[in-house]
N, C-alpha and C positions, 0 to 999 in steps of 0.2 A: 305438617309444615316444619321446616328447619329452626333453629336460632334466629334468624332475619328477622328484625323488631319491625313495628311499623313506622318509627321514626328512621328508619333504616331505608325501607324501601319508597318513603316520601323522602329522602334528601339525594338530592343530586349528586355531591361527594360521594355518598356509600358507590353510587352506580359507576364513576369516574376509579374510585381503586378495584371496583371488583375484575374490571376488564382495562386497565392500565393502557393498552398497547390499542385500544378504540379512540375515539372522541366526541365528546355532547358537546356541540357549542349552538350559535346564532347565526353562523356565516350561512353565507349562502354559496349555492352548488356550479356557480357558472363554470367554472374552471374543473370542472369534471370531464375526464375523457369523452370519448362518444364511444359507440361499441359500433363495429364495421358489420351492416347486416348490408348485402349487394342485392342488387336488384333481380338476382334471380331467386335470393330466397325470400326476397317478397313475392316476388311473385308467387313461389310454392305453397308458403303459406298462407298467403290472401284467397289462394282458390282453396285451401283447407278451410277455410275461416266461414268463409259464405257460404260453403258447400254440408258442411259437417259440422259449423259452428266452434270450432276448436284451430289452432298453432300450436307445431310443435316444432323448436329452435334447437338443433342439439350443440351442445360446445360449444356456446357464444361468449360463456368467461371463461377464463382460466382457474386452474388451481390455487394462482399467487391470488386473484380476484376474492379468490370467495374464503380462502383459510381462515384471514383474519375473524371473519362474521360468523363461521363452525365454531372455530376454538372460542369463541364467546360466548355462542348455543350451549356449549359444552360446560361452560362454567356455569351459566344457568343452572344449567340440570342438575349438578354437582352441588348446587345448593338449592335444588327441590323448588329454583322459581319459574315463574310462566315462562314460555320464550318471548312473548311479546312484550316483553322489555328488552327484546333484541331493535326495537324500534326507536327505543332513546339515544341510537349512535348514529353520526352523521355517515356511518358507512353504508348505512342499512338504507337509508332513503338515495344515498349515491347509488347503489347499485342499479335501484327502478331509473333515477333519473338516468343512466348511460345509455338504456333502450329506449331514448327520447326518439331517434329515428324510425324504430320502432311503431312509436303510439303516432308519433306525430302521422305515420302516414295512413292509420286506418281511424284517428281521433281528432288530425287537424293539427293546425302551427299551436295552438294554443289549446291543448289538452288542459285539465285539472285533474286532481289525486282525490278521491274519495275518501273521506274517513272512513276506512274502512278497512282494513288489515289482521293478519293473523302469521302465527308462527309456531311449528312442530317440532318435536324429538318424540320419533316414534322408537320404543326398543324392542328389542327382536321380542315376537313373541309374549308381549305384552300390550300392546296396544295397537291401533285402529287409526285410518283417517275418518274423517266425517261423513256420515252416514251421505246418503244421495241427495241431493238438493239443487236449487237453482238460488243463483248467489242474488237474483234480482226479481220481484213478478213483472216489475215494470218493463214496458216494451224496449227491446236492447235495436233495433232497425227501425228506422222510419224512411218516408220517403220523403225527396224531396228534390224540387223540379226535376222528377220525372228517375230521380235516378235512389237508389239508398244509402245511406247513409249512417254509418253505428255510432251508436247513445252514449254505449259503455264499454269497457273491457276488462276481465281480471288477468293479471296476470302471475304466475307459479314458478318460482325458483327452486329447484332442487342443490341440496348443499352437498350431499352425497348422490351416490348412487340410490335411484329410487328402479326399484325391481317388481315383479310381481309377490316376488318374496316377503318382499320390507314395506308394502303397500303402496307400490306407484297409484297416479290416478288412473281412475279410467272414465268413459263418456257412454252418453248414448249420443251418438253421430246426429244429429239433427234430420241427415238424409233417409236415417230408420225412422225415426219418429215421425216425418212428416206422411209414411206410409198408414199410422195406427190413427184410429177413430177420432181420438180427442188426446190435447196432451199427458202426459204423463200426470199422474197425480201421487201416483204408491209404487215403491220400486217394485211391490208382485206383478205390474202391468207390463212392465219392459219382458219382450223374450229374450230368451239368455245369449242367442246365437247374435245379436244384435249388441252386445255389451265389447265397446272395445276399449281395451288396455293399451295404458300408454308409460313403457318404459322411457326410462328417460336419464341421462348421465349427467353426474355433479359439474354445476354449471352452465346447463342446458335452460331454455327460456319455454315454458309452456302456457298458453293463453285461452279465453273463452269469452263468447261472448256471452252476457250474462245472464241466458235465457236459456242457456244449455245444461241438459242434469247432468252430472256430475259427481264425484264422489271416490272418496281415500279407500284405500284396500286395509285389510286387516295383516298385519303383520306375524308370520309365523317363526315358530323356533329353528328354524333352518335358516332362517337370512343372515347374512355373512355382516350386515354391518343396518343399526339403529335408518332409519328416516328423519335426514333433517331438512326442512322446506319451507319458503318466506312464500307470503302471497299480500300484494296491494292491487285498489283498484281503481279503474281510471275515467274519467270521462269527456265528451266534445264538451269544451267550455264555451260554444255557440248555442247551448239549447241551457232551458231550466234547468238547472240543480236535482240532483236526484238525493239529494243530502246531504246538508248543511253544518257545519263549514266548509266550501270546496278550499282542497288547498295548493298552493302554489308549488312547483312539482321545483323549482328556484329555489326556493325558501321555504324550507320545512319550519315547521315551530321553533319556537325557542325552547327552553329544555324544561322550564314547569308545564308549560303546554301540550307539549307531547307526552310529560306523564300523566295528565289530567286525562289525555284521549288513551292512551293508555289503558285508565282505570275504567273509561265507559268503553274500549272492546271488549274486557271482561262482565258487566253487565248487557251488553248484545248477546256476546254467544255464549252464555253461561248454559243455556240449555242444549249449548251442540259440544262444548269445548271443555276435554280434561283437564281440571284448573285442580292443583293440589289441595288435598282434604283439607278444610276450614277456611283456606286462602280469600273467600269472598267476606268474610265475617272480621 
């Protein structure tokens, strides 16, 4: 780990000069753009969703959209911190909130935000997304009068170009897996021909439901540029809680509270997530 004290990385000041051109406050997000998804690419991707368990959004922000939240990534890295204190800036929870048309239409008028989040810099050739997994055991569909209806969702920001090269995701389709015996439990069970990758271009929106394996590619020394990528998760705030605190997708914390959640993403995924040597100590 860098120079970064720990009275450094608990005061809200340090985080406020390290990225100047961000902001940590209390406000809340009403006045946040909407992002224009039409109704045919719900439709596209609604029948990807239920079909294959997976959305793929290409090009829903822009460039000017997402620089700001890179070149922040970028200073993380630059001083050897996690990226998920890319999540102490109000720009970071604006971006999830602009795909509120988005969630609202496969989560309901009144979605909530799961505590639950993460954030990469993968570099060429040094590093990996996260091994294969399912972001949930819990049941992600249920049914109800007569029709189904989804629990949860995550959803994948790419900040750059994410390639096969630089470790895009990729899936097992849900359509393969419902062929095999019993679910997936070790990625030796998946056949290989059944593994689909999913490129995807900086500022592109990809989603899952949460019952889908899943899983980061390894990044080789050919890739023309690092893997930078936000991921939050979502759920119907008409059923039980699937983990507590839900939060208001409006009103993100205020800014010691979002470093506290913060500090416990890093004791969640400590055993999936490259956190810099000593960083938890």
């Amino acid at each position: 780990m860098n120079h970064t004290t720990k009275e450094q990385i608990k005061s809200i000041p340090f985080w406020r000069d390290l990225n100047p051109h961000l902001t940590i406050s209390s406000d809340p997000l009403t006045t946040a753009p909407l992002q224009i998804i039409d109704d045919a690419l719900l439709s596209n991707v609604s029948g990807s969703l239920w079909q294959d368990g997976y959305l793929n959004c290409q090009s829903i922000f822009t460039e000017q959209d997402i620089l700001p939240i890179r070149q922040a990534m970028e200073r993380l890295h630059s001083h050897d911190l996690p990226q998920a204190f890319i999540y102490l800036y109000d720009e970071t929870w604006e971006l999830f909130f602009r795909l509120r048309a988005l969630l609202q239409n496969f989560l309901g008028e009144n979605y909530s935000v799961l505590p639950h989040f993460w954030a990469w810099y993968i570099d060429p050739g040094k590093a990996k997304g996260w091994p294969p997994h399912r972001d949930s055991a819990d049941q992600s569909v249920i049914e109800l009068y007569g029709q189904e209806m989804l629990v949860s969702l995550s959803l994948w920001i790419p900040l750059t170009d994410a390639t096969p090269e630089n470790g895009c995701m990729s899936v097992l389709p849900l359509s393969c897996e419902q062929d095999y015996e019993a679910p997936v439990t070790d990625p030796s069970e998946i056949a290989l021909q059944d593994i689909l990758c999913l490129p995807a271009q900086a500022g592109s929106v990809l989603g899952w439901r949460q019952d889908l394996y899943h899983w980061g590619g390894r990044s080789h020394r050919n890739a023309q540029t690092p893997r930078l990528s936000l991921s939050l998760e979502f759920q119907n705030a008409a059923l039980d809680p699937l983990c507590e605190p839900l939060l208001d997708p409006k009103h993100p914390l205020g800014p010691e509270e979002r470093l506290n959640l913060i500090f416990q993403q890093f004791e969640k995924y400590k055993h999936i997530a490259d956190l810099p040597e000593g960083f938890l100590a």
